[in-house]
N, C-alpha and C positions, 0 to 999 in steps of 0.2 A: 504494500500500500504506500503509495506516495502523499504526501501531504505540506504546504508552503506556512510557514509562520510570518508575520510583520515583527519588525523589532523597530521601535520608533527612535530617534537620535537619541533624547533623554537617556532612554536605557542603553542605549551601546556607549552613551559618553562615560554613565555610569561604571560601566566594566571597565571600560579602559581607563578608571582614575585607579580600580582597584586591582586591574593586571599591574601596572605600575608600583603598586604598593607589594603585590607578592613577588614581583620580578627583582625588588629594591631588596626583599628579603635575602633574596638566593646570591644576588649576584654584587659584589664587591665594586662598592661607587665611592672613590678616591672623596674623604672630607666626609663621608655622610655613616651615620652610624645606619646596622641594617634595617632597613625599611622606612629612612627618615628621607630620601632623597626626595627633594619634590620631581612633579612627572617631567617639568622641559626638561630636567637634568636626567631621568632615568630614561627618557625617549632620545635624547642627544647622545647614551651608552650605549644602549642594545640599539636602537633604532625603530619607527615608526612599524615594521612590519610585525618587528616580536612583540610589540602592545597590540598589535589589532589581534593576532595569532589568540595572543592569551587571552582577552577581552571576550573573543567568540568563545572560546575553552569556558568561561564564566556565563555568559549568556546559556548557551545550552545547559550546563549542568544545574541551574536556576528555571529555564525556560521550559524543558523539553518535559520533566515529570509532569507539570504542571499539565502541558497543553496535552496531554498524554490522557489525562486521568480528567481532564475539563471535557473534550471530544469523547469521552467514554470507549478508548480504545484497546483492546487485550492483545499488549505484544506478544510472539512467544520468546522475543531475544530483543538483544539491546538496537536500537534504528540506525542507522548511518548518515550523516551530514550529507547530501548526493550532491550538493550544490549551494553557491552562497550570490544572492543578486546585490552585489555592491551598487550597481550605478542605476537601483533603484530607490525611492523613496515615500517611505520607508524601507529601510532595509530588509529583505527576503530570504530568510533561509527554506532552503527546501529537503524535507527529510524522505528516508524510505524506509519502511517499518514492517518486519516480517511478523503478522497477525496470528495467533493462535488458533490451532486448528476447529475447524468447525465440524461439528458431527449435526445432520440431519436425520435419525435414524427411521428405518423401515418399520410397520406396526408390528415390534415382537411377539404381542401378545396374542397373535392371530395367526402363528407361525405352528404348524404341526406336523411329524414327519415320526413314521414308523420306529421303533425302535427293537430290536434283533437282539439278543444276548446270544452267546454261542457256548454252546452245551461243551463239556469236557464228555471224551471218546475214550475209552477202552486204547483205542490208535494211538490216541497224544500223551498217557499213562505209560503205554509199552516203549514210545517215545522215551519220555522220561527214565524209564531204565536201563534202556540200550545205553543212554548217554552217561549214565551213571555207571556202568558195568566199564564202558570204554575208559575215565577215566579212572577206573580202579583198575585197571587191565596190570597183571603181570607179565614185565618184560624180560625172555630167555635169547640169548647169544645160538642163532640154527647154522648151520654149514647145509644150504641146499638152493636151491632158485628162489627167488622171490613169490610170494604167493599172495594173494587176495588176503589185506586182514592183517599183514605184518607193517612192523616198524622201518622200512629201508632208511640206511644213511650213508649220504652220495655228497662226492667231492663233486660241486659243477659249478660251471661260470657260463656266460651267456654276453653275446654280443650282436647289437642290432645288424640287419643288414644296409643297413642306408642310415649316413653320421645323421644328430639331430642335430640340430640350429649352431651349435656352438662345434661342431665338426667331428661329436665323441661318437666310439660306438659300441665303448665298453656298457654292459646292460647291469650283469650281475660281475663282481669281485669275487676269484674263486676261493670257496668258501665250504665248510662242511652246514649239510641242511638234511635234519630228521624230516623224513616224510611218512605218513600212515598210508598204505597202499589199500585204494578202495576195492572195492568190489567191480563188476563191470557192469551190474544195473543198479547203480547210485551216482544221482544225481551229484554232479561232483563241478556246476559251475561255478560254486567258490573257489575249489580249488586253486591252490598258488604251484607254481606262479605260472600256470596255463588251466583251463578244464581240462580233464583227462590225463595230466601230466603222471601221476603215480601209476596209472597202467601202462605206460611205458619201459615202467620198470618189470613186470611179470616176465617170470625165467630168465632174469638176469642173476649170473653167478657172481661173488663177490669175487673181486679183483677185476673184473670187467668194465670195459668203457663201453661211452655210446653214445653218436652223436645225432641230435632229435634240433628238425627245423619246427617252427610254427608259427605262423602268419596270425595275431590275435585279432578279433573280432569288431565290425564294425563298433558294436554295444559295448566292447570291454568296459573294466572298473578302470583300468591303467587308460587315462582319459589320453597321455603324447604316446600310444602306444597302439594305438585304433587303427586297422588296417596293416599295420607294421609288420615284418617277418624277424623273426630272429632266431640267432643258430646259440645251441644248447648242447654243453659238454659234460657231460653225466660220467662219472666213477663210483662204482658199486663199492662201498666198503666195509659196511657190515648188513646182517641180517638180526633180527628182532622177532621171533614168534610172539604173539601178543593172545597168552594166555585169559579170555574175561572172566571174572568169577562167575559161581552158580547165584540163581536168583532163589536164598534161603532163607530162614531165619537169620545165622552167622552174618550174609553178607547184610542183613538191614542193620543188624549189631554194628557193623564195622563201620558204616558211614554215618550213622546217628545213636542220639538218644531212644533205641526203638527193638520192641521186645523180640517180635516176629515180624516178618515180611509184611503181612495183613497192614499191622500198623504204620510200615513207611507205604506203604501201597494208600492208604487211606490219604496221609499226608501230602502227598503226592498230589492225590485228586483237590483236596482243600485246597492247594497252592493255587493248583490250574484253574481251579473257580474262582478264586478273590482276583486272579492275574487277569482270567477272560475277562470276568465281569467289567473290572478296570478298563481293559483297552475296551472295551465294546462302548463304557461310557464316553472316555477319550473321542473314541472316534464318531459317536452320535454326538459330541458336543464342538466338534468339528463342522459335523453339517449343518447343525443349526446357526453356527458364529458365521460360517459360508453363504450361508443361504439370506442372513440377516444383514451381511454384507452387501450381498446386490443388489438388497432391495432400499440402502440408506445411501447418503450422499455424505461423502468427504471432502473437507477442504483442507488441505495445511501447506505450509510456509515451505518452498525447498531445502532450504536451512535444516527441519526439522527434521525432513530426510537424509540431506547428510551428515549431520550429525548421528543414527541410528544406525546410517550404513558405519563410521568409525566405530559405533560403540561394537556392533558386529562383528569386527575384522579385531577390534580388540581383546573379544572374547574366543577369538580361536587362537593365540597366543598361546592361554594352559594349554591346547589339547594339541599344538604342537610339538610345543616343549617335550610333552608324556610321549609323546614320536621320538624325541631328537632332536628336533628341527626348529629354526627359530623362521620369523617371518621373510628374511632376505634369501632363506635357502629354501621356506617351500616355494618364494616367486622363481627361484630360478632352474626349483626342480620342473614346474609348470610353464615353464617359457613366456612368463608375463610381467609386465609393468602392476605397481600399486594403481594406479589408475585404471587399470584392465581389468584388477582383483575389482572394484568396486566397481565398475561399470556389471561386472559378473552377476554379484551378491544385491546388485540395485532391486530387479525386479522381487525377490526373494524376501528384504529385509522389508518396503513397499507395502508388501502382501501382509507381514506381521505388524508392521506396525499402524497400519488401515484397522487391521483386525483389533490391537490393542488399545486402539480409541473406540471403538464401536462397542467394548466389553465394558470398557471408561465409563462410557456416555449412558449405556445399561445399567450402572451399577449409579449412578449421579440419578436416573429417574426413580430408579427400586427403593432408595435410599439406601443402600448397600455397607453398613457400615463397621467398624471391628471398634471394639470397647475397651477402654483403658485398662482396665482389668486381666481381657484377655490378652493384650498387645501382650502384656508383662509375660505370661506365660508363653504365646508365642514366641517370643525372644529366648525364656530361658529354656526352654524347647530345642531352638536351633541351635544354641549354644554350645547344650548338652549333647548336640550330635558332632556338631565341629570339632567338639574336645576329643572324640574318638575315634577319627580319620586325619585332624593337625596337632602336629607337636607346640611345644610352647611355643616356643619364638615365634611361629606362625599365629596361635590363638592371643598372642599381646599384640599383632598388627590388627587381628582384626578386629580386639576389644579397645586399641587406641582410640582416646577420645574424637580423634579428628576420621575417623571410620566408622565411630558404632551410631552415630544418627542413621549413615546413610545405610547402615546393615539393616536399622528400626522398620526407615522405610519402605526398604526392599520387604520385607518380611509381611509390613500391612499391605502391600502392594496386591502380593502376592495372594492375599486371605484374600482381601477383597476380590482379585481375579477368580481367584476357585469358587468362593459364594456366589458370584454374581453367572458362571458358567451352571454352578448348579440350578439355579433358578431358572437361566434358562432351558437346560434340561426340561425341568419339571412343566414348566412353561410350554415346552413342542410334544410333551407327553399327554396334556391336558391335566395333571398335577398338583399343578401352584396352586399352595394356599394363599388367600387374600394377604396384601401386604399390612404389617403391622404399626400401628400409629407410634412416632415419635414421643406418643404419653405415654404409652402403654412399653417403654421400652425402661429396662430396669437401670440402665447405666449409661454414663456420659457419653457419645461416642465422640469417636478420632477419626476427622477429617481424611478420606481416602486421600493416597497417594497417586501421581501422577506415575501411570505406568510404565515411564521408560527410564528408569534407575538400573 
């Protein structure tokens, strides 16, 4: 939003009797103690420009709240001087003021969509204890070929056929890599670091090489890897029979608190129903925030976008780190400019933070609000959880005073987002109970928080 001010002489003569006087402060005028110099002497040191300079520096920071909060305007950031009309009179400044977002929303309360819970299977139980059996698996040293089910471990290195950008065509450093040899009707396109690459190895004898080309996939995960060929040097050098135990009493003993099988079988199934139940709400509270999405209007400031896209790109730092890798080496593992990374994650970050205001604006008509009383608990909640995944020195940065507001708010933020998703849950269910009066509510509340902390 653009918007012109009048500043009439009076008041700019004004400023500039008292740049003068804070310029007389700073700046060392031969005979005059500081700040006593009168102005033809302080305009005759620095010169007429650093008085007008500062004079405007005073004007604005006197002017601009004012005419701010008089026009009834809601910045979401501080405005920018875009221009100054000196050789008018009155004199004209011209600002441009990025406004805070506007949400129009769609009639949520008239929004209704099926909702599916998904049953736990006999299949996803037996699931569950293949995966359990494989990591309990007992591993024995065999002298024979490779076979469906074993441990192989292989000297290999790999090099692309055609250098990438920077003229390399080393792919893999040779290296020793345990591989689980699958079977040949399991799905294995996760597989690393090709699909199907462990059956490759079937009836190979240890002490054997072998050399295996493969062109990966338009879709690969390896995104500078799509289409590509590369050549793969494979040395068998050991073998691994991969004993799994029996599914008994003993074996439920050995992985839990649990008397007989029955009982981790039982377990087993509780987990998969509180786990479904979860993503099934997840994902029904997906379609309803989607759906509530296209049918509301959004305004916001491009500022506020990027801003959200840094916050974004800041918060993949830990989870590179936990790789390895810091932000300069994954751009150069992906052959991209920081400007290319955010042009990437633009329409992505867009998406959620569209979504973050529409949950906002939801929770602002519900009156959606978290209570002094339970903030406290909320906090010492998370706290309790932090102390048992960070070490001290870690737990004193996050309890620093100059950190724990913003922890407070993060935390109300977040209540607020999950109250305000469950309502509408209940809401697209036909569910909702009538909202509750501000009298009838037992404790003070705490102003939500603005979502993008």
């Amino acid at each position: 939003m653009h918007f012109s001010v009048e500043v009439e002489k009076q008041a700019l003569e004004g400023a500039r009797q008292k740049a003068a006087r804070k310029i007389a402060q700073r700046v060392k005028i031969p005979g005059f103690r500081p700040g006593k110099a009168p102005f033809n002497v302080v305009e005759k040191q620095v010169g007429p420009e650093a008085i007008k300079d500062e004079a405007i520096d005073i004007v604005l920071n006197e002017m601009y709240p004012k005419v701010i909060e008089e026009a009834g305007i809601r910045p979401y950031s501080s405005g920018t001087l875009e221009k100054v009309y000196e050789d008018k009179d009155p004199l004209v400044f011209e600002f441009r003021v990025p406004l805070s977002p506007e949400v129009t929303l769609g009639d949520y309360q008239k929004i209704r969509l099926p909702f599916e819970d998904k049953p736990v299977t006999q299949e996803d139980i037996e699931d569950v204890f293949k995966n359990l059996r494989e990591q309990n698996a007992v591993l024995a040293p065999v002298q024979r070929p490779v076979q469906a089910g074993d441990m192989a471990y292989v000297l290999m290195s790999a090099e692309r056929q055609t250098p990438d950008k920077e003229g390399n065509t080393a792919l893999l450093n040779e290296r020793r890599y345990p591989v689980v040899v699958e079977a040949a009707d399991v799905d294995t396109k996760s597989e690393w670091p090709f699909p199907g690459f462990s059956q490759e190895l079937v009836g190979m004898q240890p002490g054997e090489e072998k050399a295996i080309t493969h062109t990966f996939a338009a879709d690969s995960d390896f995104e500078d890897l799509r289409n590509e060929t590369a050549s793969f040097k494979v040395k068998l050098e050991e073998i691994k029979d991969r004993q799994l135990p029996e599914l008994d009493d003993a074996f439920a003993q050995s992985v839990g608190s649990y008397q007989t099988l029955a009982d981790l079988r039982a377990e087993i199934e509780k987990q998969l129903t509180e786990n479904y139940s979860r993503q099934a709400e997840d994902a029904y509270e997906t379609q309803v925030v989607e759906k509530l999405l296209a049918e509301s209007e959004i305004k916001f400031p491009p500022q506020m976008l990027h801003h959200e896209i840094h916050h974004f790109i800041e918060d993949m730092e830990p989870d590179l780190a936990a790789r390895g890798m810091d932000m300069e080496t994954y751009l150069k593992s992906r052959q991209m400019t920081f400007d290319q990374l955010e042009e990437e994650v633009s329409p992505q970050v867009e998406e959620r933070m569209k979504k973050s205001l529409v949950i906002m604006e939801v929770s602002r008509q519900e009156e959606i609000e978290v209570g002094e009383e339970e903030v406290q608990g909320l906090v010492e909640e998370r706290i309790a959880r932090l102390g048992q995944s960070l070490n001290e020195e870690q737990m004193k940065k996050v309890l620093a005073k100059d950190n724990l507001p913003g922890l407070v708010n993060r935390i109300v933020s977040e209540e607020v987002i999950r109250r305000t998703l469950e309502r509408l849950r209940l809401i697209a269910q036909g569910q909702a109970p009538a909202k509750m009066a501000k009298a009838e509510k037992n404790e003070e509340p705490v102003a939500e928080q603005a979502a993008d902390e």
